[in-house]
DSSP file (Angstrom, degrees, kcal/mol; ACC not computed):
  #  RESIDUE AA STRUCTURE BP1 BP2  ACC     N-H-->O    O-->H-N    N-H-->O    O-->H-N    TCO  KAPPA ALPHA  PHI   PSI    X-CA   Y-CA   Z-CA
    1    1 A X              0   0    0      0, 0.0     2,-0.0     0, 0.0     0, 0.0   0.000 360.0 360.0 360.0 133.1    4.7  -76.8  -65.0
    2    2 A X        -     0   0    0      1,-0.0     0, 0.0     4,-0.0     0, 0.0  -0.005 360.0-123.4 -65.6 150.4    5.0  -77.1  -68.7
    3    3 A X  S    S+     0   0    0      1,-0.1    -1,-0.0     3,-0.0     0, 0.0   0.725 116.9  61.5 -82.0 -13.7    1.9  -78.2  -70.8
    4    4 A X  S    S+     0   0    0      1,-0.1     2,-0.8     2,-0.1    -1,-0.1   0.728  86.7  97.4 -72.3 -24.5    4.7  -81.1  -72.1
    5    5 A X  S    S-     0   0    0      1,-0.1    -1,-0.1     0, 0.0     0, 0.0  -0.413  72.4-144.4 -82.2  82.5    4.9  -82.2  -68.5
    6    6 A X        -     0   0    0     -2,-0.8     2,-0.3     1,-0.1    -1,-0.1   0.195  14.3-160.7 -65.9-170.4    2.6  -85.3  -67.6
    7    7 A X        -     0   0    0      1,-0.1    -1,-0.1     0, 0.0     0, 0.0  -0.936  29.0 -74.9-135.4 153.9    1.0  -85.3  -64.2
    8    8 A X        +     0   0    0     -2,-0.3    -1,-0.1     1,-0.2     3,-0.1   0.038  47.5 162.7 -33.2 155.3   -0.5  -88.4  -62.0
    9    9 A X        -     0   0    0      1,-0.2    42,-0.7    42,-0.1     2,-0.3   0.411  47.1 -36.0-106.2-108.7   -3.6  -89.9  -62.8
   10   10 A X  E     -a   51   0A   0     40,-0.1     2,-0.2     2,-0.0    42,-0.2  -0.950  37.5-117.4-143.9 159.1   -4.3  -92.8  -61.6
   11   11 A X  E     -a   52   0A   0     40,-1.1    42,-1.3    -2,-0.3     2,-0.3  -0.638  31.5-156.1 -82.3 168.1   -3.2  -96.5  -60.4
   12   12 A X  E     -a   53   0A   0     -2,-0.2     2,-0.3    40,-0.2    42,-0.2  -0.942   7.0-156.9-152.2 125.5   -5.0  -99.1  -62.5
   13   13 A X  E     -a   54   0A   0     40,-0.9    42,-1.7    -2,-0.3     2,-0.3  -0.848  10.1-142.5-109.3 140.8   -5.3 -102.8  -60.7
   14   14 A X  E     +a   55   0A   0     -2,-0.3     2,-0.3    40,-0.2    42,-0.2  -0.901  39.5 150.0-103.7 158.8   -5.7 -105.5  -62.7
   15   15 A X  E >   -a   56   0A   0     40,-0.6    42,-0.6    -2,-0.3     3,-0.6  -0.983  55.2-103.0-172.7 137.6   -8.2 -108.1  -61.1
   16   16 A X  T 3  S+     0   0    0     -2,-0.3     2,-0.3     1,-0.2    -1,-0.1   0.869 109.3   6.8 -24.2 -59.9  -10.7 -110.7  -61.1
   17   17 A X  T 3> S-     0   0    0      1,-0.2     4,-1.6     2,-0.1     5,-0.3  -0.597  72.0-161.2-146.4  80.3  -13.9 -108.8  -60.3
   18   18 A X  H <> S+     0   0    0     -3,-0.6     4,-2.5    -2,-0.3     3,-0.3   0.844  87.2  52.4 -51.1 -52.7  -13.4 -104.9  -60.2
   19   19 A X  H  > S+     0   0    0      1,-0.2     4,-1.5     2,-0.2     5,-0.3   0.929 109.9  53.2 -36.5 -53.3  -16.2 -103.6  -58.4
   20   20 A X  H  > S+     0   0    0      1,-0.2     4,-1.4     2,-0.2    -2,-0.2   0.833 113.3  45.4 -45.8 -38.3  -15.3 -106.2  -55.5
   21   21 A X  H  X S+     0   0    0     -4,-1.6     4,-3.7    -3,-0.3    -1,-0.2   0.931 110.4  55.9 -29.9 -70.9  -11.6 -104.7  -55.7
   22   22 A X  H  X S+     0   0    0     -4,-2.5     4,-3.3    -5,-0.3    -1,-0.2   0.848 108.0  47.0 -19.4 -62.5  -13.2 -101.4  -55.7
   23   23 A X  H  X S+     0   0    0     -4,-1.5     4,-2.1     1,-0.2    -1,-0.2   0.695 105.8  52.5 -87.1  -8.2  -15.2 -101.9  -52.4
   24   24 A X  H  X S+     0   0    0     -4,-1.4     4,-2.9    -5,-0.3     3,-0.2   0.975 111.8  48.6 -84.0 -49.7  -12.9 -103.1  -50.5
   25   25 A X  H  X S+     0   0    0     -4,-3.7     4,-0.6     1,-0.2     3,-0.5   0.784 112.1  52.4   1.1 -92.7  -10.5  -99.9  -51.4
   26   26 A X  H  <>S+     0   0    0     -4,-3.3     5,-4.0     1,-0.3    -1,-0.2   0.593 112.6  40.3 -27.6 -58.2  -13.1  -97.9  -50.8
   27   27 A X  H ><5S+     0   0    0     -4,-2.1     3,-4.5    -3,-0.2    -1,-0.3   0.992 112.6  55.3 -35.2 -70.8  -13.9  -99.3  -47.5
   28   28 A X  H 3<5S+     0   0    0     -4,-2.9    -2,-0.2    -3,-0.5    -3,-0.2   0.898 121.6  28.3 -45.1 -68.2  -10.4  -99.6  -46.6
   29   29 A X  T 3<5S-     0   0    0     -4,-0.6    -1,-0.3    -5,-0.1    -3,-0.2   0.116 101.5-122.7 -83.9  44.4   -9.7  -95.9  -47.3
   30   30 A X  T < 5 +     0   0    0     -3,-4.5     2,-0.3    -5,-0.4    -3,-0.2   0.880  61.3 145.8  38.4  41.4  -13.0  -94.4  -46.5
   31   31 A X      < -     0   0    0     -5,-4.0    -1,-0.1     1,-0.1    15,-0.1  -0.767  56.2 -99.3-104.3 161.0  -13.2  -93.0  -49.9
   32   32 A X        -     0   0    0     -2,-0.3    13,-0.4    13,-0.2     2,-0.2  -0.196  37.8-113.6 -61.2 157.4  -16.8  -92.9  -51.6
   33   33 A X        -     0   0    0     11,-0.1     2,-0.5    -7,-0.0    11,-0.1  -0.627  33.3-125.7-101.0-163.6  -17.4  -95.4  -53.9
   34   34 A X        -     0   0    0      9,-0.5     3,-0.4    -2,-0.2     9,-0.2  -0.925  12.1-150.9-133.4 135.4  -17.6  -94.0  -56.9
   35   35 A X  S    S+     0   0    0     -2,-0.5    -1,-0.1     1,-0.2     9,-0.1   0.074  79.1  86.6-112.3  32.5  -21.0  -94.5  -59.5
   36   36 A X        +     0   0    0      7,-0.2    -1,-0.2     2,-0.0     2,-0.2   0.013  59.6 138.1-104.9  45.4  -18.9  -94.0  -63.2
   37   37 A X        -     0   0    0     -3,-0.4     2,-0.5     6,-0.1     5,-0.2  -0.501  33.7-172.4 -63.9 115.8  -18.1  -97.8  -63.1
   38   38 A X  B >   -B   41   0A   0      3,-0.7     3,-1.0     1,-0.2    -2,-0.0  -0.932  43.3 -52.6-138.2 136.3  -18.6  -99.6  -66.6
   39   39 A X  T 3  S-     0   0    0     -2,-0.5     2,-1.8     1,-0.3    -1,-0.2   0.129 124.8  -5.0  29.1 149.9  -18.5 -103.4  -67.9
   40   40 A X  T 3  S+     0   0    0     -3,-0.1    16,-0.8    15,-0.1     2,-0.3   0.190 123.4  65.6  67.5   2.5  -15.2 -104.7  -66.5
   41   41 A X  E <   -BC  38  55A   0     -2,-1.8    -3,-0.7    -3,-1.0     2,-0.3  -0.997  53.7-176.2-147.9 167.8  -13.5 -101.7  -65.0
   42   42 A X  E     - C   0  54A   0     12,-1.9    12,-2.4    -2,-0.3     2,-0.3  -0.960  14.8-145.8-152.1 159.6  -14.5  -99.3  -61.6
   43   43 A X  E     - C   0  53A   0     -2,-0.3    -9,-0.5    10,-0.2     2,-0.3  -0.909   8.5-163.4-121.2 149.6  -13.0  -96.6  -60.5
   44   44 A X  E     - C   0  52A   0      8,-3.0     8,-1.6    -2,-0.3     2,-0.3  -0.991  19.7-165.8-130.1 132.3  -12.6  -95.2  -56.3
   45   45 A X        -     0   0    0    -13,-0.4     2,-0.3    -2,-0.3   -13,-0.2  -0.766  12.4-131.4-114.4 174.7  -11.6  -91.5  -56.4
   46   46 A X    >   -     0   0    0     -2,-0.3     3,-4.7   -15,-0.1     4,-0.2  -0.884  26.7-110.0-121.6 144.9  -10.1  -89.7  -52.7
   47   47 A X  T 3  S+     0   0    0     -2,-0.3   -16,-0.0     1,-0.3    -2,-0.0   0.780 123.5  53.1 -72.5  -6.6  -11.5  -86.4  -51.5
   48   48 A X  T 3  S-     0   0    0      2,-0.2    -1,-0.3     1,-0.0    -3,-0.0   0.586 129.9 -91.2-111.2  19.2   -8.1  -84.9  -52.4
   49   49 A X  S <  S+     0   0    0     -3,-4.7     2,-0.8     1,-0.3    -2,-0.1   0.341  76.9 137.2 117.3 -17.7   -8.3  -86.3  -56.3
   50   50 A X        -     0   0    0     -4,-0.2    -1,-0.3    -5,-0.1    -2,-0.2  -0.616  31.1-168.8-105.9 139.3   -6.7  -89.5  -56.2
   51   51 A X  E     -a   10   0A   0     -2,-0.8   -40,-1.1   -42,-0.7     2,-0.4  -0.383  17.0-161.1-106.5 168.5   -8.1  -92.0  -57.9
   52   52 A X  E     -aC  11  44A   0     -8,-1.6    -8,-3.0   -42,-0.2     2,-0.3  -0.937  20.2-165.8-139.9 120.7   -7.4  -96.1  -58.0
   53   53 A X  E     -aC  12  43A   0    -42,-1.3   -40,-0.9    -2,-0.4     2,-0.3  -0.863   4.1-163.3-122.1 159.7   -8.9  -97.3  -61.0
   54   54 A X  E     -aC  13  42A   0    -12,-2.4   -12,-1.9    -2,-0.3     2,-0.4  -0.969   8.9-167.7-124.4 138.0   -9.5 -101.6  -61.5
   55   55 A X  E     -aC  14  41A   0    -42,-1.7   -40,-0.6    -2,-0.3   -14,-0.2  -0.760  26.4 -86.5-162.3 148.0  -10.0 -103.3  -64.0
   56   56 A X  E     +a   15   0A   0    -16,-0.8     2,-0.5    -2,-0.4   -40,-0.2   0.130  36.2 161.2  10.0  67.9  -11.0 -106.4  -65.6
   57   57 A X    >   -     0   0    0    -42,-0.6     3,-2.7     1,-0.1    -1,-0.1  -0.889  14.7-171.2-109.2  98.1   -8.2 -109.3  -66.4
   58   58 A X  T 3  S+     0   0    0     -2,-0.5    -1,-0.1     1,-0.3   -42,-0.1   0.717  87.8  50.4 -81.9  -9.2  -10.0 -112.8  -67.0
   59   59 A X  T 3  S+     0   0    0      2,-0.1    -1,-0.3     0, 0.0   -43,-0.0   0.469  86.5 152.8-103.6   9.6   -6.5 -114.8  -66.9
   60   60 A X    <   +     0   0    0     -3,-2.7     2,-0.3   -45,-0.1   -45,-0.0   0.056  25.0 175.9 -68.2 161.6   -5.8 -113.1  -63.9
   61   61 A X        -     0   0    0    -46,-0.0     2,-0.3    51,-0.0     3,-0.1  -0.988  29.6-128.7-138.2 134.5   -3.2 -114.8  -61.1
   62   62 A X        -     0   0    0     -2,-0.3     8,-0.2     1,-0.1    50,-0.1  -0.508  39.4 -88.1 -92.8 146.6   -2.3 -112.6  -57.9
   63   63 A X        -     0   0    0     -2,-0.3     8,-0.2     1,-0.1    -1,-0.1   0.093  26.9-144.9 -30.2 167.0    1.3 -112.2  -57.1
   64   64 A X    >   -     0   0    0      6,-2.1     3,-3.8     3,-0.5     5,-0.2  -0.207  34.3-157.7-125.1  49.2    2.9 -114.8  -55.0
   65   65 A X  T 3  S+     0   0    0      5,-0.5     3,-0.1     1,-0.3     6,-0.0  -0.439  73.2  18.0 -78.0 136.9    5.4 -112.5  -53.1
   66   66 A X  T 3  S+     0   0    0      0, 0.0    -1,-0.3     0, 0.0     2,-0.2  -0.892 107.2  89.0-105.5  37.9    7.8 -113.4  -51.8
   67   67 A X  S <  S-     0   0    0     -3,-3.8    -3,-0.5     3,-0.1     3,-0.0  -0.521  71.9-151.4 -48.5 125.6    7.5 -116.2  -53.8
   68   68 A X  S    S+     0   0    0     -2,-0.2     3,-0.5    -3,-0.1    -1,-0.1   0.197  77.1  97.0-101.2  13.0    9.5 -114.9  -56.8
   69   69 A X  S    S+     0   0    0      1,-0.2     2,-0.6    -5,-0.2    -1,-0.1   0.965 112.1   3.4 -47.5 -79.8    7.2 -117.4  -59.1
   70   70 A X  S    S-     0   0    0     -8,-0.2    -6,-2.1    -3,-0.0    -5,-0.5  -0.733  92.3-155.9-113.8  91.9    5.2 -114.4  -59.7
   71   71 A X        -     0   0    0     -2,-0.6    -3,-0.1    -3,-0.5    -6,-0.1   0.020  26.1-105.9 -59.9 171.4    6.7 -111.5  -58.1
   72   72 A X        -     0   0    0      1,-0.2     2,-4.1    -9,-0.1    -1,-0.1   0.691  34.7-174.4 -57.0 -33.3    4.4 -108.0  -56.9
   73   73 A X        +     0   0    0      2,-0.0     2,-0.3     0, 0.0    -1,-0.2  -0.310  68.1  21.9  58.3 -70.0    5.6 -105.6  -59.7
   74   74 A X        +     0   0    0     -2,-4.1    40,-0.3    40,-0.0     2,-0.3  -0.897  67.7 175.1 176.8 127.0    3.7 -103.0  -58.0
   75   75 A X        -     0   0    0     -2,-0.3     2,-0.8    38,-0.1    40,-0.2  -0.983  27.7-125.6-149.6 170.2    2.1 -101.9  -54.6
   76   76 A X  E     -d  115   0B   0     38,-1.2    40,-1.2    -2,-0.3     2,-0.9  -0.861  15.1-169.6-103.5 117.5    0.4  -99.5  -52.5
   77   77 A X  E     -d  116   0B   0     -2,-0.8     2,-0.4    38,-0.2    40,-0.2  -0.878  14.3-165.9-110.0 129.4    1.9  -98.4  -49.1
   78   78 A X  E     -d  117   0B   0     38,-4.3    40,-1.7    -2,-0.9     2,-0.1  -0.901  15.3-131.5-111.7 130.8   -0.9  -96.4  -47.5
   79   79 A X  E     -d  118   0B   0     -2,-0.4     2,-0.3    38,-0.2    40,-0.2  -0.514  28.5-179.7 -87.0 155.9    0.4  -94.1  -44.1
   80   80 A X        -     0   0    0     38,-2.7    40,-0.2    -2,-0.1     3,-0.2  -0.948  33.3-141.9-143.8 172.9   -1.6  -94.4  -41.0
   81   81 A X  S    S+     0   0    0     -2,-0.3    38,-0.1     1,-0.1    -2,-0.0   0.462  98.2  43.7-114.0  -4.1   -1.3  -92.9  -37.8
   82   82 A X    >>  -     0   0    0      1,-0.1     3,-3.8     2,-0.0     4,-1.4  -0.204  61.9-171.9-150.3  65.1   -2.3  -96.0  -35.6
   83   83 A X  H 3> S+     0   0    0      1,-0.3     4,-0.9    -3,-0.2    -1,-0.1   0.626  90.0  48.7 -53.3 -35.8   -0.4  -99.4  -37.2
   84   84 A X  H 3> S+     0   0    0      2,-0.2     4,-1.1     3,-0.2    -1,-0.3   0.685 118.3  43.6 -61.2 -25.6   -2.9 -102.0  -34.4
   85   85 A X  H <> S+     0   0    0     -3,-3.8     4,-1.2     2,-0.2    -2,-0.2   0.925 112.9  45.6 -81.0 -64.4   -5.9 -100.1  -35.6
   86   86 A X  H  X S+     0   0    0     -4,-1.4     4,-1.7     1,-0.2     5,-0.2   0.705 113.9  56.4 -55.3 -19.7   -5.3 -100.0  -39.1
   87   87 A X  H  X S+     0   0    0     -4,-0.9     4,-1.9    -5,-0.5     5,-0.3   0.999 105.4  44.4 -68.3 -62.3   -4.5 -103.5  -38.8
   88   88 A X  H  < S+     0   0    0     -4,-1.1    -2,-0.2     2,-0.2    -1,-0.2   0.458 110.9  52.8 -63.0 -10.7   -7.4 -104.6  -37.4
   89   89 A X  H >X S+     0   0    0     -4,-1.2     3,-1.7     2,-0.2     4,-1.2   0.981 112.8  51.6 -87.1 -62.2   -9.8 -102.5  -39.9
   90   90 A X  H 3X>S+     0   0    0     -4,-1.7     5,-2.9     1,-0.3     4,-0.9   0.734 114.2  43.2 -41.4 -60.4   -7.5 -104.3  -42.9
   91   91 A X  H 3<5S+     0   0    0     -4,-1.9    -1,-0.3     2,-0.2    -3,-0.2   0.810 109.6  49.4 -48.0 -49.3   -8.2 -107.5  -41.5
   92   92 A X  H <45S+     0   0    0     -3,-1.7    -2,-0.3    -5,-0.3    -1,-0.2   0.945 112.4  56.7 -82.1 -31.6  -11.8 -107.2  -40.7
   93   93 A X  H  <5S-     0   0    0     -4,-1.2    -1,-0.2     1,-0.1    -2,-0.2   0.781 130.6 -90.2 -60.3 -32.0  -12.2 -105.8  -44.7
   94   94 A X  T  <5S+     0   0    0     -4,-0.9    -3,-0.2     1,-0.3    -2,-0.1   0.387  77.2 150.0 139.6 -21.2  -10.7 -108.8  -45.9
   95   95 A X      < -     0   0    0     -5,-2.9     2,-0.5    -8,-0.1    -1,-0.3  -0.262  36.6-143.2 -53.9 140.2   -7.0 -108.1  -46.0
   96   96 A X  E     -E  108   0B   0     12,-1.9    12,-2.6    13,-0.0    -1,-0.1  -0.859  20.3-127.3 -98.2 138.7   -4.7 -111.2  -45.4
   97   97 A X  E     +E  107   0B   0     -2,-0.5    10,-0.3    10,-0.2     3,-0.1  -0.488  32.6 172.3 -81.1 170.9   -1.6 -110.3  -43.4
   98   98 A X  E     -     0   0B   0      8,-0.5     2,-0.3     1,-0.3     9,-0.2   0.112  60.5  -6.0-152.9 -25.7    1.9 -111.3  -45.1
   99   99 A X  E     -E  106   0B   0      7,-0.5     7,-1.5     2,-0.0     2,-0.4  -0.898  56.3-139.5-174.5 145.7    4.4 -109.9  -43.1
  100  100 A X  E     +E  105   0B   0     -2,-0.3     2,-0.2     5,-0.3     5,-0.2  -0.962  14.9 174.1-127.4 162.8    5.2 -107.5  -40.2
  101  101 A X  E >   -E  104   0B   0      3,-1.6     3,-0.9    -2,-0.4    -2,-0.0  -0.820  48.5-103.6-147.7 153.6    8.0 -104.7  -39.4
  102  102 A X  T 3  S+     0   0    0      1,-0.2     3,-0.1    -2,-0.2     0, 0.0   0.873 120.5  23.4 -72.5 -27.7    8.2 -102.6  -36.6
  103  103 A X  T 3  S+     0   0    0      1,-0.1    16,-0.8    17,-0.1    -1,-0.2  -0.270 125.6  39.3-134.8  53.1    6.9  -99.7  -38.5
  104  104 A X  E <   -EF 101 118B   0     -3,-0.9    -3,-1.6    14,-0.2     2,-0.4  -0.841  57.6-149.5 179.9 157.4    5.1 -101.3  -41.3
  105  105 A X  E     -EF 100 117B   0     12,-1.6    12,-0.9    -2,-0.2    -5,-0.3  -0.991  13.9-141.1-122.8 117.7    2.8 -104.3  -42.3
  106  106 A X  E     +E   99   0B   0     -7,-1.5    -8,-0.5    -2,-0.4    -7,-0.5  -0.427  25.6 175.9 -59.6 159.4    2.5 -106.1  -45.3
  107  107 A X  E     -E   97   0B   0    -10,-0.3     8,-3.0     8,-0.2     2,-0.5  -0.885  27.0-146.0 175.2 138.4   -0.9 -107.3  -46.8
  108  108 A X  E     -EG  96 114B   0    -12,-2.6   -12,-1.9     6,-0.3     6,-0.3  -0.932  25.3-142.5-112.3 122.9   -2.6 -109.0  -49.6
  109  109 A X    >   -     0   0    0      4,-2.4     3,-3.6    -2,-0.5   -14,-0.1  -0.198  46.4 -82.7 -76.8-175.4   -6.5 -107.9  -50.8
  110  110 A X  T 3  S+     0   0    0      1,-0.3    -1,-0.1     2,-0.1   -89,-0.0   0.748 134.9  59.7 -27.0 -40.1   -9.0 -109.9  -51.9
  111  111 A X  T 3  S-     0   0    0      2,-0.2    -1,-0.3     1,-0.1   -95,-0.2   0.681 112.0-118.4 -71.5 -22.7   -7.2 -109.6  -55.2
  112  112 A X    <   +     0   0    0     -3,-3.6     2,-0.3     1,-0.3    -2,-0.1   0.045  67.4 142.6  84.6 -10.6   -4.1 -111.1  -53.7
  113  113 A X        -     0   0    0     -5,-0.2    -4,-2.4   -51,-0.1    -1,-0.3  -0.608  52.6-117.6 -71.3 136.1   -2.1 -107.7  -54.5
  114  114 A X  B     +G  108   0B   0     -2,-0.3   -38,-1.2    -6,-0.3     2,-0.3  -0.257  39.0 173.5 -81.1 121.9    0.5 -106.7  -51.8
  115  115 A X  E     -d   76   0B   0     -8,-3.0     2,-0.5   -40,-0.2   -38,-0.2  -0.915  23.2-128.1-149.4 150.6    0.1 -103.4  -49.9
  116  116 A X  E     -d   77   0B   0    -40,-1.2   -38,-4.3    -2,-0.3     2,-0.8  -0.745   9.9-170.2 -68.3  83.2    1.6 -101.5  -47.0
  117  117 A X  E     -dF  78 105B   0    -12,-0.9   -12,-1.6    -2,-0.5     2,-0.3  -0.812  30.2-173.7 -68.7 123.4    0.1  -99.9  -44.0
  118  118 A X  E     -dF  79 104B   0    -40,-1.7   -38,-2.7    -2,-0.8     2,-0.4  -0.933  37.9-171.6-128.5 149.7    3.2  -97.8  -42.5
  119  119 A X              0   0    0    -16,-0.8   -38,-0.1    -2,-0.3   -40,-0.0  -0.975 360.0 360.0-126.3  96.5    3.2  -96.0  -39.5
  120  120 A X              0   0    0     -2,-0.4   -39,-0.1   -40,-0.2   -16,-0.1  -0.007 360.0 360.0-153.0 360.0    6.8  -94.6  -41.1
């Protein structure tokens, strides 16, 4: 790899109230939460380096998918190894379900943004 060559980062959510965002992540994938958090953005990092960063939008409005008013842009599909388990932890966190597939789930956080548990 080249020093011209960029590399991942992060995702960046925009959202209502980033820490809440944050903790439910955090929860959801058992990542630490994470204590460089400042005014109006937080960050959740993963023990192999990937990070989800949130942050602050005061006009925000969550997607309406698949309502194409205000479509998704952007989502997370997160693998799991047990799609009835991972459901029911999603669920109990806060997640609203939106759709099922035989080897995937749709879901909306807190935030209203769309993501994927797949058993894929």
């Amino acid at each position: 790899m080249t020093a011209a060559v960029p590399r991942m980062g992060s995702v960046v959510l925009d959202c209502p109230d980033p820490r809440a965002l944050a903790d439910f992540y955090a929860r959801l994938l058992d990542w630490p939460p994470n204590e460089r958090d400042e005014p109006g953005w937080a960050t959740i990092e993963g023990p192999d380096g990937a990070m989800i960063e949130f942050q602050l939008a005061t006009d925000y409005r969550p997607p309406t998918w698949p309502d194409p008013e205000r479509p998704q842009m952007f989502h997370l599909d997160l693998r799991v190894d047990d799609l009835d388990a991972a459901h029911e932890r999603a669920v109990g966190l806060g997640a609203k379900p939106l759709d099922q597939q035989r080897t995937f789930r749709v879901y909306a956080d807190p935030a209203g943004h769309p993501f994927c548990l797949c058993h894929c």
